[in-house]
C-alpha positions as CSV (number, residue, x, y, z in Angstrom):
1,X,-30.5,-20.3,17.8
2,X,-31.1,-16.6,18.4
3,X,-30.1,-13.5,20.6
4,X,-31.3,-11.0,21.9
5,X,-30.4,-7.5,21.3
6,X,-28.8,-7.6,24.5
7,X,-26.9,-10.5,24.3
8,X,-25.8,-9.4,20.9
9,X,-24.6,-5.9,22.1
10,X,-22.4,-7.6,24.7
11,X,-20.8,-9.8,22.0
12,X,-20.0,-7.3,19.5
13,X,-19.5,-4.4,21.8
14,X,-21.9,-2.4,19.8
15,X,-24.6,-0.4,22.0
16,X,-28.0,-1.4,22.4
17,X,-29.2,2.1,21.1
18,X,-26.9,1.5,17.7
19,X,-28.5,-1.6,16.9
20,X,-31.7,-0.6,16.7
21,X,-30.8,2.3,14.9
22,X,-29.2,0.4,12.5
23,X,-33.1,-1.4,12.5
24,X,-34.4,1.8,12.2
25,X,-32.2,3.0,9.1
26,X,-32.4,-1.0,7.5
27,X,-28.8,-1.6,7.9
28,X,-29.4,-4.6,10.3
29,X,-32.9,-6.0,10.5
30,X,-33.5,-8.7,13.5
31,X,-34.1,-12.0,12.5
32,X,-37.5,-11.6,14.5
33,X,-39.7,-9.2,16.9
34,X,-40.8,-11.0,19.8
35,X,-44.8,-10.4,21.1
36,X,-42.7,-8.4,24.3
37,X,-41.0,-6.1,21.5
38,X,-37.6,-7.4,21.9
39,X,-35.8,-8.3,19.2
40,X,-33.6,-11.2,18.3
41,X,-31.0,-11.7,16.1
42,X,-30.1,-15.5,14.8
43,X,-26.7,-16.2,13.2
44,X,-27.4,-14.7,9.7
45,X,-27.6,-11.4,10.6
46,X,-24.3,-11.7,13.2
47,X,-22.4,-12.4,10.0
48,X,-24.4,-9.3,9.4
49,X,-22.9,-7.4,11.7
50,X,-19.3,-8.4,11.1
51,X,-19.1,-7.1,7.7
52,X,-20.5,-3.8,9.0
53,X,-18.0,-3.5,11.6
54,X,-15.3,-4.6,9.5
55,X,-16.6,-1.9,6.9
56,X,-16.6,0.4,9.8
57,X,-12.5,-0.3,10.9
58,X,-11.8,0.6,7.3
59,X,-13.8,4.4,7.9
60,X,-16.6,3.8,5.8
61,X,-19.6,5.8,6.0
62,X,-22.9,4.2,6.7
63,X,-24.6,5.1,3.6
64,X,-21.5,3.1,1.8
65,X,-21.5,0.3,4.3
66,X,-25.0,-0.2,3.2
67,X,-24.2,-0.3,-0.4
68,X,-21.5,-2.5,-0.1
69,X,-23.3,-5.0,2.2
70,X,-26.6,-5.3,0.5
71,X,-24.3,-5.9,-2.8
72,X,-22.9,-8.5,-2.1
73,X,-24.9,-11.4,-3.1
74,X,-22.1,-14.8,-1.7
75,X,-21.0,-13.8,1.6
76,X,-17.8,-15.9,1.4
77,X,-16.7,-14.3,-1.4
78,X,-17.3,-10.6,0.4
79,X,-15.5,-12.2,3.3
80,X,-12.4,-13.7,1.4
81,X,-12.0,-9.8,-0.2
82,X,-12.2,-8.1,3.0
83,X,-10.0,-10.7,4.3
84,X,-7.5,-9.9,1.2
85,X,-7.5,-6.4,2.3
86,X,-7.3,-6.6,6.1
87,X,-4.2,-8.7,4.9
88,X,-3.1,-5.8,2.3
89,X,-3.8,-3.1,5.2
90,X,-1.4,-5.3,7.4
91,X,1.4,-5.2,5.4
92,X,1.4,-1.8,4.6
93,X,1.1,-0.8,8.1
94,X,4.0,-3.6,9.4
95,X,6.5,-1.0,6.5
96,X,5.1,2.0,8.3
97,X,6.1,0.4,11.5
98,X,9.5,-0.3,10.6
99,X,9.8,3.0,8.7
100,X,9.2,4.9,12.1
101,X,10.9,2.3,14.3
102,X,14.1,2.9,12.4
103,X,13.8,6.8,12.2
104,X,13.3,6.6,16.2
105,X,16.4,4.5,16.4
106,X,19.0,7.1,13.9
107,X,17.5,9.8,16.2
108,X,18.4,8.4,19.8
109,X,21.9,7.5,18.2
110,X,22.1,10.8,16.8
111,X,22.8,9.3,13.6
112,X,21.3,10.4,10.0
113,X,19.0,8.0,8.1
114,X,19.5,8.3,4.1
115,X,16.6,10.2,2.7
116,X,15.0,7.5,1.0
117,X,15.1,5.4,3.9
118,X,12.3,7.7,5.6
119,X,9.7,6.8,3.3
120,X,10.6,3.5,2.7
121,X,7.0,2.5,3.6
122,X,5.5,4.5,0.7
123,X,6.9,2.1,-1.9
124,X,5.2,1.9,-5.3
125,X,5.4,-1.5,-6.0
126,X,3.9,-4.5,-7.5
127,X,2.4,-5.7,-4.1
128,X,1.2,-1.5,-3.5
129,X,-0.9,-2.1,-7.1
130,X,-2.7,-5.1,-5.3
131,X,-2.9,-3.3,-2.2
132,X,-5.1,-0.4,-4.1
133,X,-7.2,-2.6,-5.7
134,X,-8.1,-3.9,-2.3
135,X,-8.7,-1.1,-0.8
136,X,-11.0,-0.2,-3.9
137,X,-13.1,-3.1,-3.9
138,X,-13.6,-3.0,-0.4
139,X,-14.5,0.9,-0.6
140,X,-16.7,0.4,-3.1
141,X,-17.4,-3.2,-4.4
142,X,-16.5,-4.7,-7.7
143,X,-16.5,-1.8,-10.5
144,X,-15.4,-0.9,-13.6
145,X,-12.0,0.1,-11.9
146,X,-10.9,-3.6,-12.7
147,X,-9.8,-2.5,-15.9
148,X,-7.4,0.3,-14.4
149,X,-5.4,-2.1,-12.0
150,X,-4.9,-4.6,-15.4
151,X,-3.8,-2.3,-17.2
152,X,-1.2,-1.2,-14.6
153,X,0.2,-4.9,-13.8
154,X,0.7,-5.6,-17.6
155,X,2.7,-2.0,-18.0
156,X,4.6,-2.9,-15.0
157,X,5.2,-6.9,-15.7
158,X,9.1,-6.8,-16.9
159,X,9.5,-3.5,-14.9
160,X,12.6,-3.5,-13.1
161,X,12.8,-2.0,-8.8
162,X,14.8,0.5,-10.7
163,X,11.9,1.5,-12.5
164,X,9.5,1.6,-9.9
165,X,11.7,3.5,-7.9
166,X,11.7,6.1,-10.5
167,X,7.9,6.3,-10.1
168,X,8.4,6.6,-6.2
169,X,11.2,9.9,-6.9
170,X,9.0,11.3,-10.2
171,X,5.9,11.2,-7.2
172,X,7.7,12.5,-4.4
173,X,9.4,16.0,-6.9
174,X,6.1,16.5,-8.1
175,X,4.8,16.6,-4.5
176,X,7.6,18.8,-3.0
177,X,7.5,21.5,-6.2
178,X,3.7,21.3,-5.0
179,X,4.6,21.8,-2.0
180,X,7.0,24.5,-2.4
181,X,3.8,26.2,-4.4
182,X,1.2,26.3,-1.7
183,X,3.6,27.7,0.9
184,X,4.1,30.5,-1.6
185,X,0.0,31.6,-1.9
186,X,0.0,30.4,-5.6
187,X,-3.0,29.5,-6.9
188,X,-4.0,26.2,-7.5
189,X,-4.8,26.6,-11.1
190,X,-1.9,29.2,-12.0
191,X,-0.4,28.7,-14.9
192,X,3.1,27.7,-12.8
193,X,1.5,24.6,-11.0
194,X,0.1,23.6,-14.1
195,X,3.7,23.7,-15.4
196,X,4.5,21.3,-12.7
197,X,1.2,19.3,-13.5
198,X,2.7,18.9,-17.1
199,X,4.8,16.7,-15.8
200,X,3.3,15.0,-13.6
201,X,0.9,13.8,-16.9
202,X,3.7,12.8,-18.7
203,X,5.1,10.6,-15.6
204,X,1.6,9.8,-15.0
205,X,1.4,8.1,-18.4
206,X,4.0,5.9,-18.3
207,X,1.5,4.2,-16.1
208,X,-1.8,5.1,-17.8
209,X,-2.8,7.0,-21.1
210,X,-5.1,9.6,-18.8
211,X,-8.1,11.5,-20.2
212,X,-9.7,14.5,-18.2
213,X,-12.0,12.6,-16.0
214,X,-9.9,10.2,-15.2
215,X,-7.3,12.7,-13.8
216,X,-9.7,14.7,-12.3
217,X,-11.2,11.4,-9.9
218,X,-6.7,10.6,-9.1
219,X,-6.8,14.4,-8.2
220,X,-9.8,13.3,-5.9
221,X,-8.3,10.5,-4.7
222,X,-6.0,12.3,-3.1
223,X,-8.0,14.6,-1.3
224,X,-10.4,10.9,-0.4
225,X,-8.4,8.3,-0.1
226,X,-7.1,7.9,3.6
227,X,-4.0,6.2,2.6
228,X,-3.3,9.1,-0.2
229,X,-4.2,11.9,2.6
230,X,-2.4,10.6,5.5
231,X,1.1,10.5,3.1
232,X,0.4,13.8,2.3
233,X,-0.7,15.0,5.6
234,X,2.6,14.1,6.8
235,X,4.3,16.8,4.6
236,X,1.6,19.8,4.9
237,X,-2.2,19.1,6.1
238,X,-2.9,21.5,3.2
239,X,-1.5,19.7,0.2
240,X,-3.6,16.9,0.1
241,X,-6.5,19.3,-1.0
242,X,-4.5,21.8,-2.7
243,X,-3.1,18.8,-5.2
244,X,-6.8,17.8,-5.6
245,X,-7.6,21.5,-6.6
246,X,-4.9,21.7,-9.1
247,X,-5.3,18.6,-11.0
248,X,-9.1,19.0,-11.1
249,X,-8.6,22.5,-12.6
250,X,-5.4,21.3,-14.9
251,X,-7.9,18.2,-16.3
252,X,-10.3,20.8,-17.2
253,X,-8.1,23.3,-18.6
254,X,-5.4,21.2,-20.5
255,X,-6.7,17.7,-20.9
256,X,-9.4,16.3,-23.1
């Protein structure tokens, strides 16, 4: 069986126009050109055209949507991962949702919520390790990142919530002093944020032994990563890219 590019685009609730530029650029070939012109589009390539979408949801770019898509050679398995990080995505955003619902509530009652209680849905926990790795594969496919996400669940294996806890306050000081930095003019690579930087590399490496690049591409991540930004975002819209800056300049300057 096969539709038409018409039928298809009342489906998905993609435009006409977008599917056959996605023809155009050789994201999403028809199954066939009929002798009118029109083309048709037969269950392969709707499956097609979930994945892109689904890529899509997650803010992908097209030039990465193609890359993922075209390599991915089992389509249940692509599937099964998006699926794995839909469900990842879900959770996080269900502690969001309860973070916020119970700030709303201590601020109609006029009550105060304890500080840690208003980032309760930026935990760094065991579940937030599988969460990344998720959002990594799906970002980017299967890479040598594998490794990274290993190493972290076998340094983390007998931790206790007390110890990932101290992650989540070593993370959040090192963002505020940050903070407290950029609001002040200094320079991202002045020798006082790199005194702060110091630390965070020794935290850091409780986690991971970190070399230059690999502190440089976290710095990135920050600035990259929607997850990282938005946390960030919600404490200055400048830090995300200011933190980036620094740790980029400290990995060059410090780190070999």
């Amino acid at each position: 069986m096969t539709w038409s590019i018409q039928q298809l685009a009342r489906m998905s609730g993609v435009t006409a126009r977008t599917l056959r530029y996605y023809d155009e650029i050789g994201l999403l070939r028809p199954a066939s050109i009929g002798t009118n012109g029109y083309r048709y589009y037969a269950h392969e390539q709707l499956l097609r055209l979930q994945r892109i979408l689904l890529l899509r949801e997650l803010d992908m770019d097209l030039t990465t949507i193609d890359a993922v898509v075209n390599g991915a050679h089992d389509p249940v398995e692509a599937l099964r991962v998006h699926h794995e990080r839909l469900v990842a995505e879900g959770r996080r955003l269900d502690r969001l949702t309860a973070t916020v619902a119970a700030t709303i509530a201590h601020l109609e009652k006029g009550t105060d919520m304890a500080a840690e209680e208003l980032f309760d849905g930026f935990r760094f926990t065991r579940q937030t390790i599988d969460e990344l790795e998720s959002l990594a594969v799906d970002q980017r496919g299967r890479t040598d990142d594998q490794p990274y996400f290993d190493e972290l669940r076998r340094r983390t294996a007998d931790w206790s919530d007390e110890q990932f806890r101290e992650v989540e306050r070593n993370g959040a000081d090192i963002e505020l002093r940050l903070l407290a930095l950029l609001r002040d003019s200094v320079p991202p690579d002045d020798l006082s944020v790199f005194a702060v930087l110091d630390d965070d590399v020794a935290a850091q490496r409780v986690l991971l032994p970190l070399n230059r690049d690999e502190y440089a591409k976290l710095g990135r991540a920050f600035a990259t990563a929607p997850e990282l930004r938005a946390h960030l975002d919600a404490r200055d819209p400048r830090l995300a890219d200011y933190m980036c800056d620094a740790m980029v300049a400290y990995a060059n300057s410090r780190l070999a």
